[in-house]
KENU-233709 format. One line per field, with one value per residue (C-alpha): residue number from 1; residue in three letters; z negated, y negated, x negated. Coordinates in steps of 0.1 Angstrom, whole numbers. Each point is the difference from the previous one (the first is absolute). Layout:
nr: c(NUM:...) $
rest: c(ALA:...) $
zz: c(Z:...) $
yy: c(Y:...) $
xx: c(X:...) $
# end
This chain:
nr: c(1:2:3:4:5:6:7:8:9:10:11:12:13:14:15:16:17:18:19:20:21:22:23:24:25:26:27:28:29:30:31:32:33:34:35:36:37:38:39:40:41:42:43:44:45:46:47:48:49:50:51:52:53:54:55:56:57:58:59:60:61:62:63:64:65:66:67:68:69:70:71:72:73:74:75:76:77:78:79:80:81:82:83:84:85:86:87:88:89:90:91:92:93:94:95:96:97:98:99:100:101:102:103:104:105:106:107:108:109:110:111:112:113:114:115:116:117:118:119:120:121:122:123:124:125:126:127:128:129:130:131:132:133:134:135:136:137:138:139:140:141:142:143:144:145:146:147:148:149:150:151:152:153:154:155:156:157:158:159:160:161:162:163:164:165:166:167:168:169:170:171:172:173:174:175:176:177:178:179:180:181:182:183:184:185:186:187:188:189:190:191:192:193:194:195:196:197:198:199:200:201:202:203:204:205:206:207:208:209:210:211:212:213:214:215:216:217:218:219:220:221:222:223:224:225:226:227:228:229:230:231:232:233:234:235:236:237:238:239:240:241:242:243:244:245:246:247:248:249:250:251:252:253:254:255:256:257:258:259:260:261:262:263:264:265:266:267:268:269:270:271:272:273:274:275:276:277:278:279:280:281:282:283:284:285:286:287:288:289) $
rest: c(UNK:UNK:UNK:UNK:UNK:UNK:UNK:UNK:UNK:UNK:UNK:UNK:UNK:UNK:UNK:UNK:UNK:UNK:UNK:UNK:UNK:UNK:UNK:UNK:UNK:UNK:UNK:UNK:UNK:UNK:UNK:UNK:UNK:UNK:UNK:UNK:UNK:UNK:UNK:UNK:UNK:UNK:UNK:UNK:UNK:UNK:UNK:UNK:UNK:UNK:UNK:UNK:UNK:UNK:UNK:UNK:UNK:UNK:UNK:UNK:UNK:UNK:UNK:UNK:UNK:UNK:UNK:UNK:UNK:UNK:UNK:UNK:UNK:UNK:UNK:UNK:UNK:UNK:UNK:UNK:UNK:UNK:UNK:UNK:UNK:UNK:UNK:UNK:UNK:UNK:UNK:UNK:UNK:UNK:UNK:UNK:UNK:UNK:UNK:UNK:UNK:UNK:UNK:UNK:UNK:UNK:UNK:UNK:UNK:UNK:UNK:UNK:UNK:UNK:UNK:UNK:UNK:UNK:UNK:UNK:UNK:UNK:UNK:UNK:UNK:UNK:UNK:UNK:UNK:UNK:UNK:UNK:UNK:UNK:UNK:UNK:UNK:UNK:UNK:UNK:UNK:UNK:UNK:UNK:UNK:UNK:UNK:UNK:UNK:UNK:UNK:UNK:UNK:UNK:UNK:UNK:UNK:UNK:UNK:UNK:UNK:UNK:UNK:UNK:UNK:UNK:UNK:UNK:UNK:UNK:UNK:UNK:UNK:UNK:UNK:UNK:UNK:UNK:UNK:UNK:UNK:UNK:UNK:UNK:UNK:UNK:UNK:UNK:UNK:UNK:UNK:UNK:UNK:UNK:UNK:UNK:UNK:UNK:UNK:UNK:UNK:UNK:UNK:UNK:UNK:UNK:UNK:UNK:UNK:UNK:UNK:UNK:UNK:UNK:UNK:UNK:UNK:UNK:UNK:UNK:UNK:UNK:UNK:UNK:UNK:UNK:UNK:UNK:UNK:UNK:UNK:UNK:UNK:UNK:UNK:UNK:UNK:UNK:UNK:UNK:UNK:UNK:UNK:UNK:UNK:UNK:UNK:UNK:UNK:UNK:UNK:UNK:UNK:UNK:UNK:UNK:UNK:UNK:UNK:UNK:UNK:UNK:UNK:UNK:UNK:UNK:UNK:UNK:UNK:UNK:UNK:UNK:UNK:UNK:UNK:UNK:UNK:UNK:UNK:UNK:UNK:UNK:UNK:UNK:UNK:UNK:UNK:UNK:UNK) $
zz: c(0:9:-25:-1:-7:31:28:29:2:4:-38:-16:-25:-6:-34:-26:-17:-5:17:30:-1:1:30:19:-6:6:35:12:-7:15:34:-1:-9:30:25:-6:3:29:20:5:2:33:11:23:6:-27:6:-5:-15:6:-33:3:-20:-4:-29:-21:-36:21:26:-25:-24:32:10:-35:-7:35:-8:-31:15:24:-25:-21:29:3:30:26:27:11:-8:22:-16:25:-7:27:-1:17:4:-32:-9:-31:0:-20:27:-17:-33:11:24:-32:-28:24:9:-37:-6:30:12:36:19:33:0:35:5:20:0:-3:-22:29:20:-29:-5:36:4:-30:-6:-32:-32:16:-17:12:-16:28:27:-15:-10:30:16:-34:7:32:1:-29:24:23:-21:-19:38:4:-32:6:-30:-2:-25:-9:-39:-16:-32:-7:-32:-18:-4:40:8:-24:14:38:-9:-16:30:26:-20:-6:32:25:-7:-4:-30:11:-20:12:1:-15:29:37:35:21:35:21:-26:0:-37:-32:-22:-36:-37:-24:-25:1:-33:-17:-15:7:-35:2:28:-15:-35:16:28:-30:-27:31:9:38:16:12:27:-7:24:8:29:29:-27:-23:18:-25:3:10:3:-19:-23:-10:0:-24:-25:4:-11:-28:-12:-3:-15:-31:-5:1:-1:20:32:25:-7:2:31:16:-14:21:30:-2:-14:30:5:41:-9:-26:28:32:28:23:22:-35:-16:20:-14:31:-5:-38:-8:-32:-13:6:-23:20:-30:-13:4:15:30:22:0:5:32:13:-1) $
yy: c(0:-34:-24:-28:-25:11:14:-13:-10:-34:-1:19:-13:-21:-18:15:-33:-4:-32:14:27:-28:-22:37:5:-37:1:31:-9:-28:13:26:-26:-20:29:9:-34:-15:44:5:38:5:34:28:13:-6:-36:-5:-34:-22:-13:-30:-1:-30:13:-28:3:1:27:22:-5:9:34:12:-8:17:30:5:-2:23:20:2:6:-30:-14:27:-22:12:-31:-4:-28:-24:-25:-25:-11:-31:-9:-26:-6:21:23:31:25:31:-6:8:29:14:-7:12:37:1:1:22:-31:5:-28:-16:-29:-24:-23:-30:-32:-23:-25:-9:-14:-18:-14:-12:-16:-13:-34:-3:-12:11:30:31:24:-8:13:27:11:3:23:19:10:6:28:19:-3:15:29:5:12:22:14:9:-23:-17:-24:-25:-1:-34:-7:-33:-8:-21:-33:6:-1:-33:-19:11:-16:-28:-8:2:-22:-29:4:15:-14:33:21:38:22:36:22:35:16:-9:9:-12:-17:35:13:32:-6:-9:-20:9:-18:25:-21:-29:-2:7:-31:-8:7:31:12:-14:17:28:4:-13:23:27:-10:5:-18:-33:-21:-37:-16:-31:20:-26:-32:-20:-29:-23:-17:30:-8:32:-4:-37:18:28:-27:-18:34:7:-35:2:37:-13:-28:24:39:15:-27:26:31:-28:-17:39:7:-27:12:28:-18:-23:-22:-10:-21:-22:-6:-22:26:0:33:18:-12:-16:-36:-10:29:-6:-8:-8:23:-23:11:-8:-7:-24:-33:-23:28:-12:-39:12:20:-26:-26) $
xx: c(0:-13:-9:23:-32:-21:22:-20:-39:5:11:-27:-14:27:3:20:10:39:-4:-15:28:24:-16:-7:41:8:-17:9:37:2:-16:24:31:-16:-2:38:13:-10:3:-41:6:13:28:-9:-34:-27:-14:-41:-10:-32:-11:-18:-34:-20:-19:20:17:36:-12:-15:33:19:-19:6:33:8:-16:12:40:-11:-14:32:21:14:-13:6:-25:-37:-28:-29:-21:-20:-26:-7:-33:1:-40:1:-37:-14:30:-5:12:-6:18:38:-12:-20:30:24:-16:-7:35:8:24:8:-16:-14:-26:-2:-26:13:-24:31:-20:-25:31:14:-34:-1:37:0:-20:-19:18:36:21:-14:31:29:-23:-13:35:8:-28:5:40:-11:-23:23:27:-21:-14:34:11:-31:4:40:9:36:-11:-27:-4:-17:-10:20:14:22:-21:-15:43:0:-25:7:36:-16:-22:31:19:-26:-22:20:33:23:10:-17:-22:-17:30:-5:11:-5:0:-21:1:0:26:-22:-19:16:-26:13:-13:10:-23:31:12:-38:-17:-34:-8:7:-17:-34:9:5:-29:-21:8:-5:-37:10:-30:14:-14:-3:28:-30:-21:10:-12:16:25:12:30:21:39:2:-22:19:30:-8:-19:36:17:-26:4:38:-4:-22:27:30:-6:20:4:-14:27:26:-9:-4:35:12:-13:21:31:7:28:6:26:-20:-29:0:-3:27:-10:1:33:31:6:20:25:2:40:21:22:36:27:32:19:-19:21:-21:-9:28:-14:-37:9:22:-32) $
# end
């Protein structure tokens, strides 16, 4: 009989702290709560997954909590995890193919050299991320297909949904965040966030208290100034002034209200009517006018 404690490599050695119990619980629950709310578990024939690794806090909090659903029986997918190492200057390219044979994880790792284009198209002192975000989706798209995968599995959390909504709202003018479940343009790949409803926190409790070997998330340079980076002192800021702000603000995003916004294509203010109650004496006078 398996040990509840240590089911799957990825949590040997795992603290035996109540606390960590709780956060290990805390996590996996709300992955799970996440995955059957927004339908990531697709019907008919067994789907396969590409789980996104960047060798991050997030992507290593991912792979586990993945496993262990699958593990339990929970998750009835199969994971293929990918790193894509995109040519960044003093990346450590043998750490996640080490860590992840190790833990006999099922993976592939692609070397694309997407960094020298960003490098090129990008002038100095401009945001790098946008481009590079780009060439990044791309090429999992691409091996997602190789690989017979149905979805694309990334490591965003809570606070990266916050501050992507943030960041439409103040800079590009519309109220959007990262949706925890997409399609993409060719409607062939759905991109899925099962890590939606984890904090940040959590994820770096948890990937600490683990000893997974992170890699720093600074390999293409430090740019200060970041919009992100503004934003998420902004979010910090308000979180130290009034615990609590961030789970409030995410509870609104999935508590919307069409009729108490401005946006016509979403809600129909023309066709909104009163409710006229025929008997009511002074109907007759207001029709005739």
């Amino acid at each position: 009989m398996l040990d509840a404690d240590d089911i799957h490599p990825l949590f040997y050695g795992a603290p035996k702290t109540t606390e960590f119990k709780k956060l290990r619980k805390r996590i996996v629950q709300n992955a799970r709560e996440a995955i059957e709310t927004y339908g990531m578990i697709e019907t008919g024939p067994r789907p396969k997954w590409l789980v996104c690794l960047s060798g991050g806090k997030d992507s290593y909090t991912l792979l586990a909590v993945l496993h262990e659903l699958q593990w339990r029986g929970v998750l009835d997918v199969d994971l293929l995890a990918c790193n894509l190492d995109q040519g960044q200057p003093n990346f450590p390219a043998t750490v996640l193919p080490e860590f992840l044979a190790k833990m006999g994880v099922p993976h592939r790792i692609e070397y694309q050299d997407t960094y020298s284009i960003v490098v090129d198209k990008i002038p100095a002192g401009r945001t790098m991320c946008a481009l590079c975000s780009r060439l990044r989706r791309g090429n999992l798209y691409r091996i997602a297909r190789e690989e017979g995968c149905s979805a694309v599995i990334l490591g965003h959390h809570r606070d990266d949904i916050l501050e992507t909504f943030m960041m439409n709202m103040f800079h590009g003018g519309r109220l959007a965040a990262m949706p925890p479940k997409l399609l993409n343009e060719e409607g062939d790949l759905f991109v899925y966030r099962p890590l939606a409803h984890v904090t940040e926190a959590d994820c770096e409790k948890f990937s600490t208290s683990m000893g997974y070997p992170i890699i720093p998330c600074d390999l293409c340079g430090s740019q200060d100034g970041l919009q992100r980076q503004q934003i998420k002192a902004m979010l910090d800021q308000w979180e130290t002034n009034a615990p609590g702000r961030r789970q409030t603000m995410f509870r609104a995003l999935m508590n919307t209200r069409p009729s108490h916004l401005l946006d016509p294509t979403i809600f129909d203010f023309r066709g909104l009517n009163r409710s006229v109650n025929e008997e009511d004496p002074t109907y007759e006078n207001r029709t005739a006018d």
